[in-house]
C-alpha atoms as one frame of an Amber mdcrd trajectory, in Angstrom:
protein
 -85.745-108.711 152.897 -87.221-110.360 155.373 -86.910-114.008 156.559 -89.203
-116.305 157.907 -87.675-118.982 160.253 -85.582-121.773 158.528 -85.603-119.991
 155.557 -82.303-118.822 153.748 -81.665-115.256 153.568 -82.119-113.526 149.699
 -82.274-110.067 148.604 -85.586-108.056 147.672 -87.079-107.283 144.381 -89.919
-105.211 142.936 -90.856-105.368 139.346 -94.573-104.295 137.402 -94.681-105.025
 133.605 -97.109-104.457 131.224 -99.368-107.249 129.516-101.969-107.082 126.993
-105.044-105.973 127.460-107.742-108.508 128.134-109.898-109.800 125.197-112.870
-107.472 123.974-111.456-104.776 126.398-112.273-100.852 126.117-108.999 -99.145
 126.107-108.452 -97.365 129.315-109.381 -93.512 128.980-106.679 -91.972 130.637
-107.245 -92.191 133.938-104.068 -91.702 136.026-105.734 -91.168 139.464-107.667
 -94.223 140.214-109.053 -95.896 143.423-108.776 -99.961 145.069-109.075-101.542
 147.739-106.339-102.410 149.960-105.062-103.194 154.011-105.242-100.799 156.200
-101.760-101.068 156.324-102.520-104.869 157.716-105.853-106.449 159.096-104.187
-107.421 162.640-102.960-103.599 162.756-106.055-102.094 162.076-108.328-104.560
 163.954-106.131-105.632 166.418-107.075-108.878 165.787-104.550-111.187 166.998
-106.683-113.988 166.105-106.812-113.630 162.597-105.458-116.857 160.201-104.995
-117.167 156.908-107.606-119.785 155.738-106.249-120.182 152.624-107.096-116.493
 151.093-110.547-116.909 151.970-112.846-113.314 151.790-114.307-114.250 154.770
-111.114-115.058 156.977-110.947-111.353 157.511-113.752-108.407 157.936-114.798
-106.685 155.277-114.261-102.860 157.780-110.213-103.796 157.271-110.333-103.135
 153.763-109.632 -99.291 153.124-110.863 -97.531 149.452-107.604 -95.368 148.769
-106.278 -93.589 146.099-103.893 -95.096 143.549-102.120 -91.793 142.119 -99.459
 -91.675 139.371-100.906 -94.435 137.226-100.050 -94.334 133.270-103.360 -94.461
 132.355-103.077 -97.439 130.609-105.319 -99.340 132.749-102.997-101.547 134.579
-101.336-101.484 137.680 -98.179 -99.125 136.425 -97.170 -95.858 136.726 -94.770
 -92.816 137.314 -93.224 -94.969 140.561 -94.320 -98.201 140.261 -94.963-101.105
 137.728 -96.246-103.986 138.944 -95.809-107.826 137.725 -97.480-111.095 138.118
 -97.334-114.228 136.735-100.213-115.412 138.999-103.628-114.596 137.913-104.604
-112.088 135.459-102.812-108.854 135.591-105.596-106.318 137.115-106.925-104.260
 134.407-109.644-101.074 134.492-110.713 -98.844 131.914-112.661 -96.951 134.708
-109.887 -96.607 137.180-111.412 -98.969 139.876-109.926-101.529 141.131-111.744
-103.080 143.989-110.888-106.693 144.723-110.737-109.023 147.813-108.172-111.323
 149.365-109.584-114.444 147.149-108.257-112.533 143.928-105.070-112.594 142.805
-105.205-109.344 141.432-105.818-107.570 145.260-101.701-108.531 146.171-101.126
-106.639 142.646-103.263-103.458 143.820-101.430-103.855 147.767 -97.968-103.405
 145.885 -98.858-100.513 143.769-100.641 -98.676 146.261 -97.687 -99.179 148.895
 -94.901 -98.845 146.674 -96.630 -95.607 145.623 -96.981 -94.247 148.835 -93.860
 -95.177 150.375 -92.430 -92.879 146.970 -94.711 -89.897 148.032 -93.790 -90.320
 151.794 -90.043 -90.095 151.092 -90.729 -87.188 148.375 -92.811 -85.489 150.839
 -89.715 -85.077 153.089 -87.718 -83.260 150.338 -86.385 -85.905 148.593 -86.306
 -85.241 144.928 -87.162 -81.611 145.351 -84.459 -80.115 147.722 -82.698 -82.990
 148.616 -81.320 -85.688 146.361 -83.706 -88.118 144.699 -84.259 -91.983 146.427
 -85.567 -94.463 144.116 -87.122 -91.646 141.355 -88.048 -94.080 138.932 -90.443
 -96.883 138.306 -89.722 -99.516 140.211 -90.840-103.271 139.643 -92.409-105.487
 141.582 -92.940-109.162 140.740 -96.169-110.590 142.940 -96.408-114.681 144.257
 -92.848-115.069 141.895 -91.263-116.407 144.673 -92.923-120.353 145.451 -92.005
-120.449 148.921 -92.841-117.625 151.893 -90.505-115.272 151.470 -89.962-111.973
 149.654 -86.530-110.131 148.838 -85.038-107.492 146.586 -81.743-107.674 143.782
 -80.157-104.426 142.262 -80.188-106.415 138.701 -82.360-106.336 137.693 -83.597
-103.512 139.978 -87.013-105.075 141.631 -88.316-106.859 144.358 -90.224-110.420
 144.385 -92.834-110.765 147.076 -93.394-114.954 148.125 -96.707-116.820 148.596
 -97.721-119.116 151.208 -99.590-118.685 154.616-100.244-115.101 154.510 -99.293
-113.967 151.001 -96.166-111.409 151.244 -97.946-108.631 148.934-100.700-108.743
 152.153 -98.699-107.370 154.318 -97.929-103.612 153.757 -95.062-103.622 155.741
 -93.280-106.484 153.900 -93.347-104.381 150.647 -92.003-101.496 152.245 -89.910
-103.283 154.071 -88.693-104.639 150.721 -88.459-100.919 148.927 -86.159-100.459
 152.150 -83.447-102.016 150.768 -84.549-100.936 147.289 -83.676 -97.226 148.912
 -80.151 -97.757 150.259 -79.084 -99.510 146.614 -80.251 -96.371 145.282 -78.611
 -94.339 147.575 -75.147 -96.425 147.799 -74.649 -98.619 145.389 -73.092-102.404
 146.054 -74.639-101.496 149.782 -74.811-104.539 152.108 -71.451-106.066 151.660
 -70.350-106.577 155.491 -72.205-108.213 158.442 -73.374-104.842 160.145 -74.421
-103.403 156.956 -76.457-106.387 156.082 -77.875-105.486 159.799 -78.613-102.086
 159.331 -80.452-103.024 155.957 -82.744-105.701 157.216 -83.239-102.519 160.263
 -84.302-100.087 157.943 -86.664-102.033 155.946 -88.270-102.900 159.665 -87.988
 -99.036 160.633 -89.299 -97.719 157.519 -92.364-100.464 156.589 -93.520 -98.849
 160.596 -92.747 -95.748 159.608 -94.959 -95.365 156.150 -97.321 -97.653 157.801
 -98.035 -94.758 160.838 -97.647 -91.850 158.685-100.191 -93.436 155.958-102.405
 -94.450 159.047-102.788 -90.607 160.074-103.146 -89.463 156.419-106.317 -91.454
 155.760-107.211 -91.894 159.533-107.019 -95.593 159.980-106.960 -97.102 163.359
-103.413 -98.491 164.862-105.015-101.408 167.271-101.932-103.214 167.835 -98.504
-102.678 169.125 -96.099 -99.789 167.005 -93.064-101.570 167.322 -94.073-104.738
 165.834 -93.556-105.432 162.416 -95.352-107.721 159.823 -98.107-108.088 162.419
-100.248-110.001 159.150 -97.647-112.329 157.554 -96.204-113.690 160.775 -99.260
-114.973 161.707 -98.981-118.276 159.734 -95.489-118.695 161.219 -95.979-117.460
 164.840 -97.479-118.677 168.214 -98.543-115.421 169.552-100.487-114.072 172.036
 -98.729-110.796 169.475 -97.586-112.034 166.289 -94.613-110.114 165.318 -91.631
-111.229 162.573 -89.472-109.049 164.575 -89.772-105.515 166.512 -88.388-102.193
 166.819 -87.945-102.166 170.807 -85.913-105.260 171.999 -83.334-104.716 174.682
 -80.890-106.270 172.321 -77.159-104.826 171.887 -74.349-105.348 170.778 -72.781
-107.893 173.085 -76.419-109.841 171.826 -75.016-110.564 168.335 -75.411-113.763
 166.374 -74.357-112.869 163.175 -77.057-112.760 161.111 -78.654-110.030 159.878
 -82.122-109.822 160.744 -81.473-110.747 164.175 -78.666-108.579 164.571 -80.702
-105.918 162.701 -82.937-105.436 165.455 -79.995-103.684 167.506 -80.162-101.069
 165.167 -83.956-100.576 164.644 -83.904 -99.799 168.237 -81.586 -97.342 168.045
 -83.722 -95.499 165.534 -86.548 -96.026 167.450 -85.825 -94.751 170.720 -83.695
 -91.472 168.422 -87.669 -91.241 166.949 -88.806 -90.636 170.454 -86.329 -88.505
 171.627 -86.817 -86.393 168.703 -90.619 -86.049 169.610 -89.649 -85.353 173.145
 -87.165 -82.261 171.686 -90.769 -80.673 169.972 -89.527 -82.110 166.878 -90.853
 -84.806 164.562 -90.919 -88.238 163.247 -90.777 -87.116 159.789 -87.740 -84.564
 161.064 -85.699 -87.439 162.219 -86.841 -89.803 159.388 -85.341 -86.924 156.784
 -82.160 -86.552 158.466 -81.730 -90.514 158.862 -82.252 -90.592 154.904 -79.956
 -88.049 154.102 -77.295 -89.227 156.163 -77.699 -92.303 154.449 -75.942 -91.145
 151.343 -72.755 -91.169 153.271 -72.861 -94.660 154.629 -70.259 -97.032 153.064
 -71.081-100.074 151.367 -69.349-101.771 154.391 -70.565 -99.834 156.859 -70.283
-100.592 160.233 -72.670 -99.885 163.317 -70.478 -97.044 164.877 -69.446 -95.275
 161.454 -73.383 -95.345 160.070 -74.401 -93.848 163.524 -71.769 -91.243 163.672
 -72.733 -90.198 159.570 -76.428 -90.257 161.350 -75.109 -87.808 164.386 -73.168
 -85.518 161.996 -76.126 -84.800 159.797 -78.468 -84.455 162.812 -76.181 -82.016
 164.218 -76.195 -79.798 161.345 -79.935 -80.133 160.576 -81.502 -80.251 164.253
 -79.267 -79.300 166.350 -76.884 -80.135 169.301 -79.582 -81.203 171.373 -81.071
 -83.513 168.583 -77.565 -85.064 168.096 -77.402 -85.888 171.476 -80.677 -87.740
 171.346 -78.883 -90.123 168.591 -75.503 -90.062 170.329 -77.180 -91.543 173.602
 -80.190 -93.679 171.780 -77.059 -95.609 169.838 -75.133 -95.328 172.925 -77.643
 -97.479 174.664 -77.347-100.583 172.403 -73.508-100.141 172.597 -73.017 -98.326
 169.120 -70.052 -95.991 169.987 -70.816 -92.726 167.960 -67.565 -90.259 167.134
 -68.548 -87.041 166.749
């Protein structure tokens, strides 16, 4: 989940239901391959836009070149916003409906949040497939997953295991927005499917809030080069969109991936403390580029290694199950990339 400040911390949630189809409409025709509008990811991403404010969801508060026509794949063809990985929920508005397929709203309607969540749920399921996941390595998340939109009244977003789903808040910048809040949320919908009970000790709570930061970027970059969208503002921050309502700027970040934080920096809560981790993973992301290998390399082996974190993991013991399982898919040299890039923000790794 993530937190804005003064807020108490929760979990994260997503849930999509079905309703009944609007009065006098044409049943949909099938179509499971349909198109919206959404984000590029976020408007201050894209544009780089620092300036950009909420104005109370108002169409004009941000440029009409931000919005992206994408694909939404895997639909059920029942003309609403739910498919093969996703099903999404709202009590707010009316529940997006097309018989066509289409689904091309603005910021002003309720129903664009519900197409931002199925689209990014959606893709943050194909990105994590596309790595082997499901195919020939074990599943993460292989189901429908829910997501509840503006169910949350103040701003804040978070996921629970039951039921499985994530709520995404309203206020300022609404949570569903912001790309990388969803996927941020489906982070930690990925390590309860992966361990279950995970998050029950201070540094696993840290490395949770850390990989939904590290993994909303990640998505966020990979879908940017898929569809060829513009990355105007700085990699390493996260929620560029949402924080704006909450932030002073000149860069309006909820947190980043590149502090100089460590260990001997902890507070004891988790998203601060999180950030000690993200930049581990960060600066193991670059040292895996700088090796000839790749983001989406390190991202698979970080992933897989997951399966053998603990449910009370701590920083050293999740960095040494990272290490191992680099070591046997990459190679000694990619180990030491993570051995060193941990090493740096005081996470002792034992090989």
């Amino acid at each position: 989940m993530q937190l804005r400040p003064a807020l108490a911390t929760l979990a994260v949630v997503l849930t999509i239901s079905a309703a009944a189809a609007p009065a006098g409409a044409k049943p949909a025709a099938g179509v499971t391959t349909g198109s919206g509008l959404v984000f590029k990811v976020n408007p201050v991403q894209s544009s780089g836009d620092e300036s950009l404010v909420d104005a109370k969801d108002s169409a004009s508060a941000v440029p009409s070149s931000e919005y992206a026509t994408v694909p939404l794949r895997n639909l059920d063809g029942s003309g609403y916003l739910r498919g093969r990985w996703v099903t999404v929920e709202s009590a707010t508005g009316t529940p997006a409906y097309s018989a066509t397929g289409v689904y091309n709203y603005t910021r002003k309607d309720d129903q664009f949040e519900q197409v931002m969540a199925y689209f990014w749920v959606n893709q943050a399921q194909e990105y994590i497939q596309s790595l082997g996941f499901g195919s020939t390595l074990r599943p993460v998340v292989k189901q429908s997953f829910s997501v509840k939109i503006d169910q949350y009244g103040g701003d804040n977003s978070y996921q629970t295991d039951k039921p499985y789903r994530i709520r995404l808040g309203k206020g300022g910048v609404d949570d569903a927005e912001d790309a990388e809040v969803i996927v941020h949320e489906y982070g930690h919908a990925v390590h309860a499917s992966q361990v279950p009970g995970y998050g029950t000790s201070l540094d696993a709570g840290s490395i949770g809030e850390a990989w939904g930061d590290y993994l909303a970027v990640s998505v966020g970059l990979d879908a940017a080069e898929e569809y060829g969208w513009p990355v105007q503002a700085p990699e390493a921050c996260v929620m560029d969109w949402d924080s704006t309502s909450y932030t002073s700027g000149p860069v309006h970040c909820l947190r980043r991936l590149d502090t100089d934080l460590t260990v001997a920096d902890r507070k004891g809560e988790v998203h601060y403390d999180g950030q000690i981790w993200s930049r581990g993973l960060w600066d193991a992301r670059a040292g895996y580029e700088a090796l000839g290998l790749t983001s989406r390399d390190f991202d698979t082996t970080v992933i897989d290694a997951q399966f053998d974190f603990a449910p009370d993991t701590s920083f050293d013991a999740a960095a040494t199950a990272i290490y191992d399982k680099a070591l046997v898919r990459d190679g000694a040299a990619a180990a030491d990339v993570v051995k060193e890039a941990f090493a740096a923000r005081g996470i002792v790794v034992t090989p």
